[in-house]
PLY file of the C-alpha trace (Angstrom):
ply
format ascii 1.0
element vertex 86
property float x
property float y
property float z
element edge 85
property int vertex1
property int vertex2
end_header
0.00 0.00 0.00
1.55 2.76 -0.94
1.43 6.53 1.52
-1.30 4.70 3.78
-0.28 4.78 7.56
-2.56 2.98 10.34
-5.73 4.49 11.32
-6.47 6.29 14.67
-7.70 3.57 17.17
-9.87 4.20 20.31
-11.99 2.62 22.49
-15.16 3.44 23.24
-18.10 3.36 25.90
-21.44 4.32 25.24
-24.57 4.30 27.30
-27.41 2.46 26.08
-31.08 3.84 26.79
-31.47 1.34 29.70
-28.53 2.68 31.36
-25.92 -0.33 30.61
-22.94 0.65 29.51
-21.31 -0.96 26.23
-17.30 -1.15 25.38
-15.85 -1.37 22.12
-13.15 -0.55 19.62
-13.06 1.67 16.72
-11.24 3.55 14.02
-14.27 5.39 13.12
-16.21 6.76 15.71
-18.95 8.64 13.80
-19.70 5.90 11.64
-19.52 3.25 14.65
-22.28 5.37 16.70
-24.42 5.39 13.38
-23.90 1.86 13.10
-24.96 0.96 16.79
-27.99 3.20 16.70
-29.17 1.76 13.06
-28.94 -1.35 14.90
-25.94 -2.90 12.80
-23.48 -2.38 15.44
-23.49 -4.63 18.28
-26.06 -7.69 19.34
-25.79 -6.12 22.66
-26.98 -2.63 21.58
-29.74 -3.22 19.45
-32.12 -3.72 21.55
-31.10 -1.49 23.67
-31.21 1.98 21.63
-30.50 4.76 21.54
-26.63 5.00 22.57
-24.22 7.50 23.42
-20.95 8.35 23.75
-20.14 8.41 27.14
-16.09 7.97 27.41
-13.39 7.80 24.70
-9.66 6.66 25.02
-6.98 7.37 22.44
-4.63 3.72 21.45
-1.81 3.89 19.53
-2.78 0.61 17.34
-5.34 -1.87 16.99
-3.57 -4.09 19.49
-3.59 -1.78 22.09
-7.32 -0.82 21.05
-8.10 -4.51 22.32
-6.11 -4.78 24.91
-7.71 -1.71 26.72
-11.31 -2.59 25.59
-10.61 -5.84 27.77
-9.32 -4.61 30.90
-12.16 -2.08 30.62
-14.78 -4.62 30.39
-13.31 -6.93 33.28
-13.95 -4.15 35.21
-16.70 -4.09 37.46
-19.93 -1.70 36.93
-19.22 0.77 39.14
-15.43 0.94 38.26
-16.95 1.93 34.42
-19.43 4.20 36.06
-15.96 5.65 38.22
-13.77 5.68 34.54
-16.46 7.20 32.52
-17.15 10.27 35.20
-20.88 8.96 36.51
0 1
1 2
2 3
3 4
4 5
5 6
6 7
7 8
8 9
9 10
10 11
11 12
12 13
13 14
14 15
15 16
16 17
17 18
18 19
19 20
20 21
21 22
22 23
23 24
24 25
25 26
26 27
27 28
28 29
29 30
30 31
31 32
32 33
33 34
34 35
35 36
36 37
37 38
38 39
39 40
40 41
41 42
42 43
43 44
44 45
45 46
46 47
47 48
48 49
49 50
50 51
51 52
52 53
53 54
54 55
55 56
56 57
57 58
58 59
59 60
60 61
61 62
62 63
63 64
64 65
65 66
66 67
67 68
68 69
69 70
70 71
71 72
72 73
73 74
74 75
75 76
76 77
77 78
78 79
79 80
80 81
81 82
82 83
83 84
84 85
């Protein structure tokens, strides 16, 4: 590939309309959100909708995307609510 370089990473939490809280990864946020609240996103957020952003965290690569998206989701629901501001 020639000129490309790797995309932005950063994961993600958004608050679903019944208050859960949903983590993920992304090198596109705008068209992630659309995709969760279209219902194409996420099995866990469709029925579930609307979401929003409620928390974003910069990674340097897709590898360190996942690796934060699963120490955020071992954490427990308060810790979230504690990360996220709430």
């Amino acid at each position: 590939m020639n000129g490309t370089h790797n995309p932005d990473w950063l994961v993600y939490i958004l608050e679903c309309a019944d208050a859960t809280l949903y983590t993920g990864i992304t090198n596109d946020l705008e068209q992630r959100i659309a995709a969760h609240n279209a219902g194409s996103g996420a099995r866990y957020t469709r029925s579930r909708l609307p979401v929003s952003v409620v928390y974003t965290e910069d990674a340097a690569d897709r590898g360190a995307a996942l690796r934060r998206e699963a120490s955020i989701k071992r954490l427990t629901a308060r810790q979230k609510r504690e990360l996220i501001g709430k």
